[in-house]
Predicted model as a PDB file, atoms N, CA, C, CB and O in Angstrom, pLDDT in the B-factor column:
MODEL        1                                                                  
ATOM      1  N   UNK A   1     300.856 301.054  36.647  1.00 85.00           N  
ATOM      2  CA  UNK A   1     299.708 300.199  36.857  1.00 85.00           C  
ATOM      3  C   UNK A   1     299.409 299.475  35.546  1.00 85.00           C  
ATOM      4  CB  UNK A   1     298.476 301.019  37.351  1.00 85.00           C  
ATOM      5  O   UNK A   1     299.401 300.090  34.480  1.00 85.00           O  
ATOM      6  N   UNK A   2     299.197 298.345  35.616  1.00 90.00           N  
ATOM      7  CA  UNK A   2     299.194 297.426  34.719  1.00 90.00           C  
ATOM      8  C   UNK A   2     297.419 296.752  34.599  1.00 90.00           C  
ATOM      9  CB  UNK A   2     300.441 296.340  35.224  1.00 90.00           C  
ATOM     10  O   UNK A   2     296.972 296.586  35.734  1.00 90.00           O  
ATOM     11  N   UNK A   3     296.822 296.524  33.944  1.00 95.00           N  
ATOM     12  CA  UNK A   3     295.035 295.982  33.814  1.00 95.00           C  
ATOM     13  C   UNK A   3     295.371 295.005  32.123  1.00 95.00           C  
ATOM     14  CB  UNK A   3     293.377 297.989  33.532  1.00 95.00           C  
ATOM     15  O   UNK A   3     296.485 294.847  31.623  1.00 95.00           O  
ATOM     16  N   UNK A   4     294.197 294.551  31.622  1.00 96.00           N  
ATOM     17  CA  UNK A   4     294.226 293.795  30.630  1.00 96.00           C  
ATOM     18  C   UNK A   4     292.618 294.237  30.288  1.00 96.00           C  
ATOM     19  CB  UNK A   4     294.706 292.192  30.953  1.00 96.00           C  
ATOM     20  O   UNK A   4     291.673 294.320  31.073  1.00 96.00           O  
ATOM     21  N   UNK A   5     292.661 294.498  28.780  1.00 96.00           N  
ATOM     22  CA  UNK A   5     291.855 294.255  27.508  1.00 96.00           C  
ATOM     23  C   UNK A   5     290.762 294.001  27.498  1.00 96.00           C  
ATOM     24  CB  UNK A   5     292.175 293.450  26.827  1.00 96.00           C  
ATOM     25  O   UNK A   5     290.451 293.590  28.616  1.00 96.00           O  
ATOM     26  N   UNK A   6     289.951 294.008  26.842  1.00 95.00           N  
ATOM     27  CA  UNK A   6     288.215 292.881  26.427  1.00 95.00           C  
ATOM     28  C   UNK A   6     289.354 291.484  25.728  1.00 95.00           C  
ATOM     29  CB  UNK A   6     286.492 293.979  24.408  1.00 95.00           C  
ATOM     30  O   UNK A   6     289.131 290.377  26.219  1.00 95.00           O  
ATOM     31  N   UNK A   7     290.422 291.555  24.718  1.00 95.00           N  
ATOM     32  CA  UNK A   7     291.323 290.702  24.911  1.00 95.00           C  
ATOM     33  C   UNK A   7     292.337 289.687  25.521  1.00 95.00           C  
ATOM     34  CB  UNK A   7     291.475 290.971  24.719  1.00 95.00           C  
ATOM     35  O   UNK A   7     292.825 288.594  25.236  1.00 95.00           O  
ATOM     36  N   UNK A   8     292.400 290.685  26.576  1.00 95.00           N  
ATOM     37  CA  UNK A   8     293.157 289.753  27.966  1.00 95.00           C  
ATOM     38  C   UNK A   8     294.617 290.616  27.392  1.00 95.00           C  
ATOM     39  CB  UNK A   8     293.185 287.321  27.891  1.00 95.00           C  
ATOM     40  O   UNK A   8     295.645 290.302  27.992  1.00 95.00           O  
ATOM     41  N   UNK A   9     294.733 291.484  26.477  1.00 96.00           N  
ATOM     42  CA  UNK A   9     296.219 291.648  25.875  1.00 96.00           C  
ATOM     43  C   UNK A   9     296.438 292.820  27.235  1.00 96.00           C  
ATOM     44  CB  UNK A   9     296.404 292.362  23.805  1.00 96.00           C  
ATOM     45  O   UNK A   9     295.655 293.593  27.787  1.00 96.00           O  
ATOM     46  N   UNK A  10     297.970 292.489  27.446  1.00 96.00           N  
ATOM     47  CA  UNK A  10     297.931 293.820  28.760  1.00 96.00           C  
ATOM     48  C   UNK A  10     297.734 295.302  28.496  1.00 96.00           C  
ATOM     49  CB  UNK A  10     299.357 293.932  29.529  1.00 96.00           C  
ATOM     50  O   UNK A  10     298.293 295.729  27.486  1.00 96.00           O  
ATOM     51  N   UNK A  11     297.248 295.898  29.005  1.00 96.00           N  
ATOM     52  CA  UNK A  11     298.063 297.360  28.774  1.00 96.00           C  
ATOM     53  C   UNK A  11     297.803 298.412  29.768  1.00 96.00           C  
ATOM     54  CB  UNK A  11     297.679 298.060  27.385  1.00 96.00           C  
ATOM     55  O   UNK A  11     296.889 298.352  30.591  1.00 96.00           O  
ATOM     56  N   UNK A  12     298.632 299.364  29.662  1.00 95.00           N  
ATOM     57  CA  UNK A  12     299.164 299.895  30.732  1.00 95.00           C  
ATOM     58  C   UNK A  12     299.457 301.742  30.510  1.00 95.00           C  
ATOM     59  CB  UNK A  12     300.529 298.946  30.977  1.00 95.00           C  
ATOM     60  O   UNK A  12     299.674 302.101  29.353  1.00 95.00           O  
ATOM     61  N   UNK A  13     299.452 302.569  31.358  1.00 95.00           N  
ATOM     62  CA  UNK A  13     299.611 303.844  31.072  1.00 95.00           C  
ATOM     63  C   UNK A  13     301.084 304.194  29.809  1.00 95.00           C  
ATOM     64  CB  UNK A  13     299.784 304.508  32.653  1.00 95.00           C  
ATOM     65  O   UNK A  13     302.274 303.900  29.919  1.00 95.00           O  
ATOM     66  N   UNK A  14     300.339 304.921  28.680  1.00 95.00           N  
ATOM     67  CA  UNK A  14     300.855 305.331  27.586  1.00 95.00           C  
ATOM     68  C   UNK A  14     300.551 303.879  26.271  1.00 95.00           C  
ATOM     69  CB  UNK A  14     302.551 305.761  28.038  1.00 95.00           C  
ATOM     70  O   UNK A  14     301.162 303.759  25.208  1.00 95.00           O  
ATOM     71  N   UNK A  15     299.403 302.918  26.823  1.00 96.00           N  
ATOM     72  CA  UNK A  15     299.162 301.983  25.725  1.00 96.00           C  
ATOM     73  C   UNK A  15     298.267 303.130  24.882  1.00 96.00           C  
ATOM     74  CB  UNK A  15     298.317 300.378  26.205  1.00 96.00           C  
ATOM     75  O   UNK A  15     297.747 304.193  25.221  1.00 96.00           O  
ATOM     76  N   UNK A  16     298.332 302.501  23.806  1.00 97.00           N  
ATOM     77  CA  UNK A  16     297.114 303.154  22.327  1.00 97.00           C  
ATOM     78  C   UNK A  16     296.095 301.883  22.213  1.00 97.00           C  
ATOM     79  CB  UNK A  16     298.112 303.415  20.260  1.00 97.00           C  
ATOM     80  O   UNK A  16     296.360 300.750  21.812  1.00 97.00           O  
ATOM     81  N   UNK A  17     294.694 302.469  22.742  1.00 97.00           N  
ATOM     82  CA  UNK A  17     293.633 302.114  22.885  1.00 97.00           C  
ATOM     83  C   UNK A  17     291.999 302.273  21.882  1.00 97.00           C  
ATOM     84  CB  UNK A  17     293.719 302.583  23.945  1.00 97.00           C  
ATOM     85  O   UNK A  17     291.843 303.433  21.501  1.00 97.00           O  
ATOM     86  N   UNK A  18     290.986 301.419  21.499  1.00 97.00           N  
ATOM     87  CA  UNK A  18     290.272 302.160  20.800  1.00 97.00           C  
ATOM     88  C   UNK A  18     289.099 301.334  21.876  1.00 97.00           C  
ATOM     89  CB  UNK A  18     290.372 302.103  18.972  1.00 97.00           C  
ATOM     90  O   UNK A  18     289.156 300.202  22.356  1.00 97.00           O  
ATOM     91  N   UNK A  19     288.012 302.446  22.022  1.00 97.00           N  
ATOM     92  CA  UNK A  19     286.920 302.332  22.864  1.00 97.00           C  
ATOM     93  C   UNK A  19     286.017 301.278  22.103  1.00 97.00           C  
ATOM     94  CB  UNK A  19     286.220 303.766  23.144  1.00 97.00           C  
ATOM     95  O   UNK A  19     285.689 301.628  20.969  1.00 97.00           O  
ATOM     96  N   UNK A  20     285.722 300.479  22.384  1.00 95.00           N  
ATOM     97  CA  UNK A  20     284.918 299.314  21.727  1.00 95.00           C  
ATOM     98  C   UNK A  20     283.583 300.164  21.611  1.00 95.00           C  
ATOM     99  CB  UNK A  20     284.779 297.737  22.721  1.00 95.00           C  
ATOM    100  O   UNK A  20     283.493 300.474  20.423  1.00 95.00           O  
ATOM    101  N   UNK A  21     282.684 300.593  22.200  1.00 92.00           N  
ATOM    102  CA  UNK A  21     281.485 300.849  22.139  1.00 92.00           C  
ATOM    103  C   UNK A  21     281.897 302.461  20.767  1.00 92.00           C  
ATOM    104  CB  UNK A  21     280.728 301.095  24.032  1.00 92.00           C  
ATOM    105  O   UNK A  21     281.413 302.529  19.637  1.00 92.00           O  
ATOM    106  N   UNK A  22     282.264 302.853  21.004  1.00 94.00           N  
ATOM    107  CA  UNK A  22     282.140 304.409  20.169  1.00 94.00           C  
ATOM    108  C   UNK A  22     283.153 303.895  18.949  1.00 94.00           C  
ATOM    109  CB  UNK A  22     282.880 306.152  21.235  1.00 94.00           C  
ATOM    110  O   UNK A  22     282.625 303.970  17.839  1.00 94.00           O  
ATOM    111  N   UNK A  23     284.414 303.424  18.963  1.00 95.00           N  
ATOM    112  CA  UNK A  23     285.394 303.092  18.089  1.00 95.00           C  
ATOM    113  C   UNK A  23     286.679 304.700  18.209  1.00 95.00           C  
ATOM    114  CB  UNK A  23     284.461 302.757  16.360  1.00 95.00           C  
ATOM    115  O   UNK A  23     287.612 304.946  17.445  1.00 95.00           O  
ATOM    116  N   UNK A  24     286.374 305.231  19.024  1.00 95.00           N  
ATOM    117  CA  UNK A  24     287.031 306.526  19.572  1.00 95.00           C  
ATOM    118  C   UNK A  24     288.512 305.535  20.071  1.00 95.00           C  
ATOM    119  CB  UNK A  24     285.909 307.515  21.110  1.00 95.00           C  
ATOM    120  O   UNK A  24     288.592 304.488  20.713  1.00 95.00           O  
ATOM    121  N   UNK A  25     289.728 306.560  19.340  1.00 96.00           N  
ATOM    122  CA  UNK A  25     290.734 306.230  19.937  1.00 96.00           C  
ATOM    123  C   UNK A  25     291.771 307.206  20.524  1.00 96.00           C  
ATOM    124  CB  UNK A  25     291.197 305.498  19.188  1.00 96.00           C  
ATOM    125  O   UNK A  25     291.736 308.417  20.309  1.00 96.00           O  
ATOM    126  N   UNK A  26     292.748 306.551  21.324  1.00 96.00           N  
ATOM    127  CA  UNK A  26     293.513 307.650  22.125  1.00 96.00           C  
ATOM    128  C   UNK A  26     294.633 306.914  23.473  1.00 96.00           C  
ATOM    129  CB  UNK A  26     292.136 308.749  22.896  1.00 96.00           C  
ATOM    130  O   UNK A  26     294.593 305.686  23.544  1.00 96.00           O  
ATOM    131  N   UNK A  27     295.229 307.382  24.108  1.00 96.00           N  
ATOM    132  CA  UNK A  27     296.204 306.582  24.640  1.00 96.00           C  
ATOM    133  C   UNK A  27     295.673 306.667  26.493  1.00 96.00           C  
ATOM    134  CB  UNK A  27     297.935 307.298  24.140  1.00 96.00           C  
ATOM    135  O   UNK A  27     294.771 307.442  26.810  1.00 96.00           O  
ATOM    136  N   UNK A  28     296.106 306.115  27.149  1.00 96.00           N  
ATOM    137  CA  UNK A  28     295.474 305.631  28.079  1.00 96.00           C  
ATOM    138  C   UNK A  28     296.847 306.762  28.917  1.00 96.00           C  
ATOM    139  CB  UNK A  28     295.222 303.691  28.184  1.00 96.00           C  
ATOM    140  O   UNK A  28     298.066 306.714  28.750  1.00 96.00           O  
ATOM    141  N   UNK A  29     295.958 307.766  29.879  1.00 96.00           N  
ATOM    142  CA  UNK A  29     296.981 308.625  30.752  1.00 96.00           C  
ATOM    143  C   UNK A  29     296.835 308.302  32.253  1.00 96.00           C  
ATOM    144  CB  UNK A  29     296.726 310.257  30.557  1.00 96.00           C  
ATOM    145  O   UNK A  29     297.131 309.085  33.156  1.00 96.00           O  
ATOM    146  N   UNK A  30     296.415 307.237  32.392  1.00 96.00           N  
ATOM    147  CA  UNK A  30     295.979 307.378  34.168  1.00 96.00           C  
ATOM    148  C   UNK A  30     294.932 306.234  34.189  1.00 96.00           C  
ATOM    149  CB  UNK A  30     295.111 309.154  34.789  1.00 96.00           C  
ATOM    150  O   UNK A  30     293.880 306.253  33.550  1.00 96.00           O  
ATOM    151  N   UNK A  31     295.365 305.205  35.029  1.00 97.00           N  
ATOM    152  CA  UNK A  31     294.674 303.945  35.363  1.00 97.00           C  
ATOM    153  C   UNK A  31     294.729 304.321  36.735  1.00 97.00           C  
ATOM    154  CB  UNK A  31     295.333 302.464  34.923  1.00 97.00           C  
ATOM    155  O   UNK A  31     295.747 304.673  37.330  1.00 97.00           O  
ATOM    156  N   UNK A  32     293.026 304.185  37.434  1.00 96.00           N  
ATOM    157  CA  UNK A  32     293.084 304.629  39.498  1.00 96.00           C  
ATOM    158  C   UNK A  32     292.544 303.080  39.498  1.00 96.00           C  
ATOM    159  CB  UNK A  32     291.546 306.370  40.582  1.00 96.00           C  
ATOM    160  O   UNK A  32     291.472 302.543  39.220  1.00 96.00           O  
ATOM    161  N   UNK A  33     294.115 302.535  40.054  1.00 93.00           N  
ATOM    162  CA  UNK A  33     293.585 301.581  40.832  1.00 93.00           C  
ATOM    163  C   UNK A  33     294.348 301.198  42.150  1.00 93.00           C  
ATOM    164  CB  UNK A  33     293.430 300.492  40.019  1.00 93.00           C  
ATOM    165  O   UNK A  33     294.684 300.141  42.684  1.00 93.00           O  
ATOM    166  N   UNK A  34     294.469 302.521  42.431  1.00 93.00           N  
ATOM    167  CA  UNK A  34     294.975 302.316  44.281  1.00 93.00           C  
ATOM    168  C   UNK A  34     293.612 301.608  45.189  1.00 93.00           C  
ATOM    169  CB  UNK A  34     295.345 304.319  45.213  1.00 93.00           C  
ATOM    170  O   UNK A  34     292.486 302.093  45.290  1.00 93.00           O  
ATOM    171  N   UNK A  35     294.152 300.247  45.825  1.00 94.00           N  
ATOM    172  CA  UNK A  35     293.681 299.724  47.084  1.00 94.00           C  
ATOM    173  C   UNK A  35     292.609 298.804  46.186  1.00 94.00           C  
ATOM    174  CB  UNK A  35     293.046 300.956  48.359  1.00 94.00           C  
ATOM    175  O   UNK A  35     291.764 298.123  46.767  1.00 94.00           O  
ATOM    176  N   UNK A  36     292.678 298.826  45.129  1.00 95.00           N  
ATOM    177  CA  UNK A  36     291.435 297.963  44.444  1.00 95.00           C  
ATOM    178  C   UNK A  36     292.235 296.649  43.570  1.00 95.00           C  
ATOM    179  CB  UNK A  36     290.379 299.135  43.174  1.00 95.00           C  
ATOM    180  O   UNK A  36     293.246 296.664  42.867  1.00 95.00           O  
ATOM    181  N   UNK A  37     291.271 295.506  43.969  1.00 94.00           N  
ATOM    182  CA  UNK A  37     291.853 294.303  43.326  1.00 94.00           C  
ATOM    183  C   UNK A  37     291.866 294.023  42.071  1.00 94.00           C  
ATOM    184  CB  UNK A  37     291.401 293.350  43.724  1.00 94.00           C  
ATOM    185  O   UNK A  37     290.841 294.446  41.535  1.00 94.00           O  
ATOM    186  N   UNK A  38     292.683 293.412  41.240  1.00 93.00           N  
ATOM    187  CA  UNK A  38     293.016 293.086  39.788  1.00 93.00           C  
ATOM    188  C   UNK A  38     291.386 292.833  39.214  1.00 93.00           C  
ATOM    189  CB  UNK A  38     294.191 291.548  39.633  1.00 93.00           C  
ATOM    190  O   UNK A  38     291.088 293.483  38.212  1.00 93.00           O  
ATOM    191  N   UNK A  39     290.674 292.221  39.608  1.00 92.00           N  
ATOM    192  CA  UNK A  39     289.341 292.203  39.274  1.00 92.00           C  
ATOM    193  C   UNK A  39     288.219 293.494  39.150  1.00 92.00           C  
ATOM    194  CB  UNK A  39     288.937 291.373  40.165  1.00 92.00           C  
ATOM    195  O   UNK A  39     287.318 293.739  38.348  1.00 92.00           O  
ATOM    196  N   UNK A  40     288.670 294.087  40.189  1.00 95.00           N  
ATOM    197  CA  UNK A  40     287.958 295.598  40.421  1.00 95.00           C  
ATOM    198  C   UNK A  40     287.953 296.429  39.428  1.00 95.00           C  
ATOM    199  CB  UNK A  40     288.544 296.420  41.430  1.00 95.00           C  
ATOM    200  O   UNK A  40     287.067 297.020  38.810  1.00 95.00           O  
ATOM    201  N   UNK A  41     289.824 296.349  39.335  1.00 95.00           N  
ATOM    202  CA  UNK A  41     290.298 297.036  38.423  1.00 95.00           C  
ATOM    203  C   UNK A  41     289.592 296.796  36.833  1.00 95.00           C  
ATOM    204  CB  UNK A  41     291.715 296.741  38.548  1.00 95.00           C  
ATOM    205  O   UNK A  41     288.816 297.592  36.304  1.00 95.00           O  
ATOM    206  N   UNK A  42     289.900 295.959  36.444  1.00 93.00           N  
ATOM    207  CA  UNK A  42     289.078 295.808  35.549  1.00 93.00           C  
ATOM    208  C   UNK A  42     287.188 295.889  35.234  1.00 93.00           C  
ATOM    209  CB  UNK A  42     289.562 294.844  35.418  1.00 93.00           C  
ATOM    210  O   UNK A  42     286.467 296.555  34.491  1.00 93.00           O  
ATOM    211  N   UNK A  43     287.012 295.000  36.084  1.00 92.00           N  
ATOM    212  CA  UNK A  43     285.412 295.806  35.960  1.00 92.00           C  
ATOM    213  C   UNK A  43     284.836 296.976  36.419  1.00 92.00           C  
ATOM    214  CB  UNK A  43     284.515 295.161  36.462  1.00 92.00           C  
ATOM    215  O   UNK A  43     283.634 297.236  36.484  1.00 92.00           O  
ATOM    216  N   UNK A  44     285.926 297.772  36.783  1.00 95.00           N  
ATOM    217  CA  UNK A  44     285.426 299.272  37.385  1.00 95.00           C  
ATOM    218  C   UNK A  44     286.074 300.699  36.019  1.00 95.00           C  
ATOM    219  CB  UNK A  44     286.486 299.523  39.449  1.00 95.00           C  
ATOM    220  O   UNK A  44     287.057 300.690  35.278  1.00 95.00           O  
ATOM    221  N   UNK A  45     285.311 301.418  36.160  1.00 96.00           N  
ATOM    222  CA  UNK A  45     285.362 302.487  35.525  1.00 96.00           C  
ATOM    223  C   UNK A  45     286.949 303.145  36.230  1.00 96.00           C  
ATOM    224  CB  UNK A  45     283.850 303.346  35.753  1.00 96.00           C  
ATOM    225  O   UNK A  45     287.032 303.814  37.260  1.00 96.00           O  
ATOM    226  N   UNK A  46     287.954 302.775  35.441  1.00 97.00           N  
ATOM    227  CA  UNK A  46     289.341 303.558  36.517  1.00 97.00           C  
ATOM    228  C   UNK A  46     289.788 303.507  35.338  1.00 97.00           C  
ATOM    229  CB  UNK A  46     290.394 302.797  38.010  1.00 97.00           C  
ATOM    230  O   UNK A  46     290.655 302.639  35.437  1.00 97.00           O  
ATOM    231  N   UNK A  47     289.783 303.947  33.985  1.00 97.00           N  
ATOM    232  CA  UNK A  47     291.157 303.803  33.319  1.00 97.00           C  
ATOM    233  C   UNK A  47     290.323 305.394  32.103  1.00 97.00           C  
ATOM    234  CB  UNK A  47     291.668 301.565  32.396  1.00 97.00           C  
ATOM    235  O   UNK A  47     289.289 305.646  31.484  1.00 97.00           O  
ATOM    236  N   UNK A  48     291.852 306.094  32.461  1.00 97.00           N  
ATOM    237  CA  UNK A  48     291.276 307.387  31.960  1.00 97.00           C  
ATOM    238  C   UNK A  48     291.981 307.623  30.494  1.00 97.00           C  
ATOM    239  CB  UNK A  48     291.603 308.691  33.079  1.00 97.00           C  
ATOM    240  O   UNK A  48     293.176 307.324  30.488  1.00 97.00           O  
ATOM    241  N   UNK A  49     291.406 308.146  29.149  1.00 97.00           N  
ATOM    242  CA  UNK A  49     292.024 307.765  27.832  1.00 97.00           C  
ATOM    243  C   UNK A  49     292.108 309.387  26.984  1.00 97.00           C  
ATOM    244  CB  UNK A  49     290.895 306.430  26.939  1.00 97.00           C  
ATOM    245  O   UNK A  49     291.142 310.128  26.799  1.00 97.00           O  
ATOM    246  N   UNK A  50     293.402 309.625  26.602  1.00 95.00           N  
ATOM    247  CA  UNK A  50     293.331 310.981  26.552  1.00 95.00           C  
ATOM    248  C   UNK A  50     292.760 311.520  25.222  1.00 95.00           C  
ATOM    249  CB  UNK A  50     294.636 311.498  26.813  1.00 95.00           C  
ATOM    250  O   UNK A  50     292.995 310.844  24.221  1.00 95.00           O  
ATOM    251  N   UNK A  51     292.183 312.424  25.112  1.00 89.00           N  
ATOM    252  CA  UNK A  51     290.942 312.787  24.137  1.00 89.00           C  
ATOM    253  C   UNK A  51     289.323 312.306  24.128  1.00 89.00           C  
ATOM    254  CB  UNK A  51     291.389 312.340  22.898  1.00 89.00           C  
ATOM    255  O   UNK A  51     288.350 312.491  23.396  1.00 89.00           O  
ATOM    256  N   UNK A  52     289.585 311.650  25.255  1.00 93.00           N  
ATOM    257  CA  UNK A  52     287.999 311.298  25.228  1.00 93.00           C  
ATOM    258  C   UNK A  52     287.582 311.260  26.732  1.00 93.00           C  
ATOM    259  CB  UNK A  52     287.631 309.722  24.449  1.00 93.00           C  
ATOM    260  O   UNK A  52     288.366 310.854  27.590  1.00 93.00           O  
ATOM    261  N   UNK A  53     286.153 311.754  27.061  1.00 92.00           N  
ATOM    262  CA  UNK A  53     285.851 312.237  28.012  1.00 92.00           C  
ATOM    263  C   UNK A  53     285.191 310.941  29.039  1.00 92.00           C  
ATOM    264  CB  UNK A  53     285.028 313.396  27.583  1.00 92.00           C  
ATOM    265  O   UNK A  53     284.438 310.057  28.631  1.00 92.00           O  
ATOM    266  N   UNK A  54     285.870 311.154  30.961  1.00 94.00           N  
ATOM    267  CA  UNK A  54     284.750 310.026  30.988  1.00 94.00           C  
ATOM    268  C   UNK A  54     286.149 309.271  31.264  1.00 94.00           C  
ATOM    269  CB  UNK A  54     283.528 309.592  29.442  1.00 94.00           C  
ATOM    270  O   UNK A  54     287.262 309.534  30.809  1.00 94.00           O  
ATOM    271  N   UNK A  55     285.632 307.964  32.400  1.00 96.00           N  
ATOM    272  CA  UNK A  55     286.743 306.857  33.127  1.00 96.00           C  
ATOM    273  C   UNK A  55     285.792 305.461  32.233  1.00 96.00           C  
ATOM    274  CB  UNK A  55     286.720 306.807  35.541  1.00 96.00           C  
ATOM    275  O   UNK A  55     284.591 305.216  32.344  1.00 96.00           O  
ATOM    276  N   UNK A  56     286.668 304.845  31.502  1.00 97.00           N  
ATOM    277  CA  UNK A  56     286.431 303.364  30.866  1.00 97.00           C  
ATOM    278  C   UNK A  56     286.337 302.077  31.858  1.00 97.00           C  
ATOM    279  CB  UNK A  56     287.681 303.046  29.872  1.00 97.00           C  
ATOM    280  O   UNK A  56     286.813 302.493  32.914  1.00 97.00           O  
ATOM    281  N   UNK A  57     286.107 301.257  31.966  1.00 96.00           N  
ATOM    282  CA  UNK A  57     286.539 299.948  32.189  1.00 96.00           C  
ATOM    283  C   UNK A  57     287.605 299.528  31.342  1.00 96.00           C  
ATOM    284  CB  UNK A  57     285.507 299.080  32.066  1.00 96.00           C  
ATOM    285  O   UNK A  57     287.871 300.183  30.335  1.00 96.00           O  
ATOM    286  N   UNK A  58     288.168 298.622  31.612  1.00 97.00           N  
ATOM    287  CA  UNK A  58     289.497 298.077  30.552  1.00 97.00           C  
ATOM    288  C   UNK A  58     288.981 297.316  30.076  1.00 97.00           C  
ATOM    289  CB  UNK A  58     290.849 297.492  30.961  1.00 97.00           C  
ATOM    290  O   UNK A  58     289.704 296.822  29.211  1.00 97.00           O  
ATOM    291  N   UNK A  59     287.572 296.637  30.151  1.00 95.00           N  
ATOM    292  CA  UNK A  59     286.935 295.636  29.011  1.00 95.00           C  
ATOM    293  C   UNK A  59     286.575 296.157  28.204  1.00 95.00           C  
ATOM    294  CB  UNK A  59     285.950 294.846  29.204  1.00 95.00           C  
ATOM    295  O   UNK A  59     286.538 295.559  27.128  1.00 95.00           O  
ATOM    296  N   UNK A  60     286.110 297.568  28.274  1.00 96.00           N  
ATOM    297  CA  UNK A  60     285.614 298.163  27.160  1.00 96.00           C  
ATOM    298  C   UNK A  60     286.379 298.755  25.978  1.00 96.00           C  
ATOM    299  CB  UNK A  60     284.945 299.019  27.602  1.00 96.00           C  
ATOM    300  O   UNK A  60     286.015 299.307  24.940  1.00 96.00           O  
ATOM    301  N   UNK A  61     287.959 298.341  26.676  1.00 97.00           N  
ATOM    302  CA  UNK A  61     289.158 298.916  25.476  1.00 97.00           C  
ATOM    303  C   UNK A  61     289.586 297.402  24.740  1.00 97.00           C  
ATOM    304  CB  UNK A  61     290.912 299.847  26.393  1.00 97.00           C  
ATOM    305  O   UNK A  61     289.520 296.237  25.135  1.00 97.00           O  
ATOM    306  N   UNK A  62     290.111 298.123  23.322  1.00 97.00           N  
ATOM    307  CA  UNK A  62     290.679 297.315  22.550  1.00 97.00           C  
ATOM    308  C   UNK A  62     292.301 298.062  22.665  1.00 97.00           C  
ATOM    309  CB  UNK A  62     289.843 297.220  21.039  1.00 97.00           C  
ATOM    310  O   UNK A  62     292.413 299.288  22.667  1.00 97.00           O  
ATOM    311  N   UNK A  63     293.647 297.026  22.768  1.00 97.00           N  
ATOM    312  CA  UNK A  63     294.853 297.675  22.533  1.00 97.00           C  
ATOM    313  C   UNK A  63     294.835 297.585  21.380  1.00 97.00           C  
ATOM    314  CB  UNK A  63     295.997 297.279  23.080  1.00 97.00           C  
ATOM    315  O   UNK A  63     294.407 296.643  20.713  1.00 97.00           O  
ATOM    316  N   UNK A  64     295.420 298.813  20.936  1.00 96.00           N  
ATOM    317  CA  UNK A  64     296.263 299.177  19.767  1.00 96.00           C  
ATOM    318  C   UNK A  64     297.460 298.866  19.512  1.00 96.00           C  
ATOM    319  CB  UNK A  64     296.360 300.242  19.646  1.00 96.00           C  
ATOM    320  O   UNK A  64     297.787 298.103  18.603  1.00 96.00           O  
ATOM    321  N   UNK A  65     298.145 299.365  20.203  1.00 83.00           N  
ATOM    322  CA  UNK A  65     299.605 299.121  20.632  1.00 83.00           C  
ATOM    323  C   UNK A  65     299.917 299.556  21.951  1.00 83.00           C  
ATOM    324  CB  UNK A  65     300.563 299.792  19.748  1.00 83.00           C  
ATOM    325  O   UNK A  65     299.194 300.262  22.655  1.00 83.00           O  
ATOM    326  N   UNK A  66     301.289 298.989  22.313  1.00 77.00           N  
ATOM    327  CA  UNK A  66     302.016 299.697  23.296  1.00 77.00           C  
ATOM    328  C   UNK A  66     302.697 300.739  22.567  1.00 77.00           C  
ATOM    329  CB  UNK A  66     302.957 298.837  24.088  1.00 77.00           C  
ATOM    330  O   UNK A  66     302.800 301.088  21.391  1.00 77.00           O  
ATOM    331  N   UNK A  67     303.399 301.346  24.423  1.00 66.00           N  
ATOM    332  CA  UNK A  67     304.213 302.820  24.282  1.00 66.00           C  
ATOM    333  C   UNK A  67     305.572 302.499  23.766  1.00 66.00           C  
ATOM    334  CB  UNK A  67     304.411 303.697  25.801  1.00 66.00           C  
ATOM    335  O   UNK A  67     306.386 303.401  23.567  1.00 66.00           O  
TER     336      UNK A  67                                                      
ENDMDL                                                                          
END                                                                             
C-alpha cells in the first residue's frame, strides 16, 4: 500500500518517517487502507509507525527515507 506525505513525497510500508506534531520517529509497519479511497487514505488515521503508539494520518508524517 502506497499513501503520500504532508509533502506529497510517497511512502509506503518500511518508509522512515518523523511525526510532524511530536518530531517522534520510526518506520511505518502497516498502512489499513482496504476498500478506502486514495483521499481517505490519507486524511484518515490508517498508517501505523513502529515505536510509537496510536494510527497517524499520512499528512501528519514527514519521509525520512525509503526502505
Amino acid at each position: 500500500m502506497m499513501t503520500y506525505d504532508r509533502n506529497r513525497n510517497a511512502i509506503t510500508t518500511g518508509s522512515r518517517v518523523m511525526i510532524s506534531t511530536t518530531g517522534e520517529t520510526g518506520v511505518i509497519k502497516t498502512i489499513h487502507g482496504e476498500g478506502l479511497t486514495a483521499e481517505q487514505i490519507r486524511r484518515g488515521r490508517t498508517v501505523e509507525v513502529e515505536g510509537c503508539d496510536g494510527k497517524f494520518e499520512p499528512i501528519e508524517l514527514i519521509r525520512l527515507g525509503m526502505h
